[in-house]
MARDRENVEX-470361 format. One record per residue (C-alpha): x, y, z; residue in three letters. Coordinates in steps of 0.1 Angstrom, whole numbers, plus 5000, padded with zeros to 4 digits. Example, Ala and Ser with C-alpha at 12.3 -4.5 7.8 and 13.67 -1.06 7.14 Angstrom:
% residues 2
512349555078ALA513749895071SER
This chain:
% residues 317
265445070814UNK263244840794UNK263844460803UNK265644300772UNK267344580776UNK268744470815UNK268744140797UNK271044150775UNK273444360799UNK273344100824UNK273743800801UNK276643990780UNK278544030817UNK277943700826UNK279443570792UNK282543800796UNK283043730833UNK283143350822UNK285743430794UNK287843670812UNK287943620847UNK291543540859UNK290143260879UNK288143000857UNK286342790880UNK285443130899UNK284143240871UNK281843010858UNK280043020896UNK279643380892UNK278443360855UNK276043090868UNK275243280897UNK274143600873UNK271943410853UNK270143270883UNK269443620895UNK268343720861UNK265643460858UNK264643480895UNK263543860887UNK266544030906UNK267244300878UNK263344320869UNK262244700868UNK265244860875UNK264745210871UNK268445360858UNK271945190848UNK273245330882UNK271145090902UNK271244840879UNK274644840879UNK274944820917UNK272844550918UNK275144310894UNK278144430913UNK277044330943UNK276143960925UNK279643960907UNK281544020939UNK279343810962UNK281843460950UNK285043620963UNK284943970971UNK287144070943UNK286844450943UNK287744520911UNK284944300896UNK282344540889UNK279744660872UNK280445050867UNK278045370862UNK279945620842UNK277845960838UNK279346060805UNK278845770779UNK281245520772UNK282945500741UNK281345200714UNK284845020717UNK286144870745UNK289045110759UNK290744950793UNK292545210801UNK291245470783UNK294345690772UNK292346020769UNK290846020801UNK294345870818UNK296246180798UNK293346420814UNK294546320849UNK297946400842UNK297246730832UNK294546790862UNK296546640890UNK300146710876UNK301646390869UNK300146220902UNK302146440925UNK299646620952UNK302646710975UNK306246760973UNK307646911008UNK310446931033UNK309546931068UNK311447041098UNK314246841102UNK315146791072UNK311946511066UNK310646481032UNK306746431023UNK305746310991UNK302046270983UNK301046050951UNK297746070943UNK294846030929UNK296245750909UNK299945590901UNK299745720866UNK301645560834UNK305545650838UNK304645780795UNK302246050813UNK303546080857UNK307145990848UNK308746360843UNK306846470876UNK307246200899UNK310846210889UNK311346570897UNK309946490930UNK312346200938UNK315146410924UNK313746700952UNK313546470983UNK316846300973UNK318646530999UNK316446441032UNK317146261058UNK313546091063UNK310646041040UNK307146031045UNK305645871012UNK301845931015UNK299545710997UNK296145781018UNK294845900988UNK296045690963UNK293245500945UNK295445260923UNK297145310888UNK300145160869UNK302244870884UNK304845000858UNK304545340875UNK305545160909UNK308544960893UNK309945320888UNK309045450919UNK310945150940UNK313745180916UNK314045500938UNK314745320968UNK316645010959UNK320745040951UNK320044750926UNK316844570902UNK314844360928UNK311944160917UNK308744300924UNK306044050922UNK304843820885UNK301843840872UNK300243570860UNK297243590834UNK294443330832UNK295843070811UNK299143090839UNK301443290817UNK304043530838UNK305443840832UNK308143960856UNK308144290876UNK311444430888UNK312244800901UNK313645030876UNK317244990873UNK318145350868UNK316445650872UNK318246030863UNK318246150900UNK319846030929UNK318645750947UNK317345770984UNK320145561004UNK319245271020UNK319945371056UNK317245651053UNK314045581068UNK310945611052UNK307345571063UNK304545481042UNK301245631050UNK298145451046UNK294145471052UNK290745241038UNK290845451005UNK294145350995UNK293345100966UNK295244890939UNK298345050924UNK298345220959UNK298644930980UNK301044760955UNK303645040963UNK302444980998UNK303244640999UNK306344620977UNK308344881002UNK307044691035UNK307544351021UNK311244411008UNK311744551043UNK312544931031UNK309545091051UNK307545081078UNK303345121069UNK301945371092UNK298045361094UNK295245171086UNK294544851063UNK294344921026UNK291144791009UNK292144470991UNK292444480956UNK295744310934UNK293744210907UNK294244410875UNK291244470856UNK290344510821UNK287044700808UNK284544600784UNK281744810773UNK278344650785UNK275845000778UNK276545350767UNK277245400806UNK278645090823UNK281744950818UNK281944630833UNK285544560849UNK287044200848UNK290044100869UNK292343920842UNK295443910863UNK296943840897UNK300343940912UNK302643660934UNK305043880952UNK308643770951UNK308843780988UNK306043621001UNK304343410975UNK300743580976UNK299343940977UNK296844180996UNK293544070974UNK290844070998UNK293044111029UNK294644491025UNK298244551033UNK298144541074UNK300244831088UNK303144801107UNK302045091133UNK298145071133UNK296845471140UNK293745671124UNK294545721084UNK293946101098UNK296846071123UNK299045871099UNK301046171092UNK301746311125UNK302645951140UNK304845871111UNK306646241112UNK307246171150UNK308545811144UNK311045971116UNK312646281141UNK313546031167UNK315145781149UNK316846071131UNK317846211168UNK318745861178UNK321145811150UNK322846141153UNK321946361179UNK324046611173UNK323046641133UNK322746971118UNK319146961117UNK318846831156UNK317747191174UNK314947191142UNK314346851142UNK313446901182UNK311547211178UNK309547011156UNK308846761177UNK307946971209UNK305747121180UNK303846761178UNK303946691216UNK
């Protein structure tokens, strides 16, 4: 890369991280703290946008760790407009990874496992699917709702997917923009399946890759006191981002956003969502499956499923 080149990448992030950035005195540190780098020779002979693009990340996230303030390589070039999120590419995964649903599954004993992953698509593309899915668990006695995988996605997707769980609306979180404007989150008020009753348990399964969107769900379910987190700390990110084109092939992501949860008044930025029974993300699922037989055998020993549910657990032992 030639050096006006790097130059005017840098300088163009600096000015939108200074413009956008949810938190303004935050921002003008890190904008500050950019051009300092950039006149000390930090970016001078970088070879390719990938490194370059590591390098500025590291400098925009060095104020507050905000993981969703980056500067990001893409391989295939960028379109000339700024598309945060791009539709196409969201519309892609939907078709790829059918609607955001890796696993639907009953387990012995009558335990349901639902995987959501990569990504908490837009209800307008993962709506149908993860419906169907909810409608296909509605009839278990447990759930294990696996989110190891989950990488993050629509906070309008997770509204619907705690509508699931909740007999009535119950605010979510608000999300306030830069200038201190709200906009109010509730779970979906209806959904066209049968909702999971509230004296079912469910487990929430959890590992370092679950991200954003992922660890919203996360949150919201452990917060409102409607699952217990089985697993390992999430990564940290609440900030929604939007993305502005900085080079044919990096998009650089600004936090513009930032969620105050109706129950406790802050969020997991930087900190994760902490499990309630810490085990290896690789374990989650066994640990979780074992916690969810024997409360089911506690409750009702005698339950249709109790010889399977039994079997199961020898099966574990």
């Amino acid at each position: 890369m030639r050096q006006d080149e790097i130059t005017e990448i840098v300088e163009r992030s600096a000015k939108l991280v200074a413009e956008h950035y949810v938190f303004p005195d935050v921002a003008e540190r890190i904008a500050a703290h950019l051009g300092d780098r950039l006149r000390a020779g930090r970016y001078a002979d970088v070879a390719d946008p990938a490194a370059l693009g590591a390098l500025v990340t590291e400098d925009l996230q060095s104020a507050n760790r905000d993981l969703h303030l980056r500067l990001k390589h893409h391989v295939t070039a960028l379109p000339e407009r700024d598309e945060d999120p791009d539709e196409g590419a969201w519309a892609d995964l939907a078709a790829r990874h059918m609607g955001g649903v890796a696993r639907v599954e009953r387990l012995a004993g009558n335990v349901g496992l639902l995987d959501l992953r990569p990504f908490l698509l837009p209800p307008q593309l993962g709506g149908a699917a993860v419906t169907a899915a909810l409608g296909l668990l509605a009839g278990t006695d447990a759930l294990l709702l696996d989110l190891r995988g989950n990488l993050g996605g629509s906070p309008d997707m997770t509204a619907l997917v705690c509508g699931w769980f909740f007999a009535e609306p119950v605010h979510l979180h608000t999300m306030y923009n830069r200038a201190g404007a709200g906009r109010q989150y509730w779970s979906a008020a209806h959904l066209p399946v049968p909702g999971y009753q509230p004296d079912k348990p469910v487990y929430v399964l959890t590992g370092p890759d679950t991200f954003s969107g992922g660890e919203e769900l996360a949150y919201d379910l452990q917060q409102l006191g409607r699952a217990t987190v089985v697993g390992e700390r999430t990564r940290g990110g609440a900030h929604p981002r939007t993305g502005f084109r900085a080079h044919p092939h990096l998009e650089l992501t600004v936090p513009v956003a930032r969620p105050v949860h109706a129950a406790t008044g802050t969020n997991w930025e930087g900190t994760g969502v902490a499990p309630d029974v810490e085990t290896p993300a690789a374990g989650a699922r066994d640990t979780a499956y074992r916690m969810a037989l024997e409360s089911l055998l506690a409750a009702d020993p005698q339950r249709p499923t109790a010889d399977e549910a039994r079997a199961a657990l020898a099966g574990l032992a």
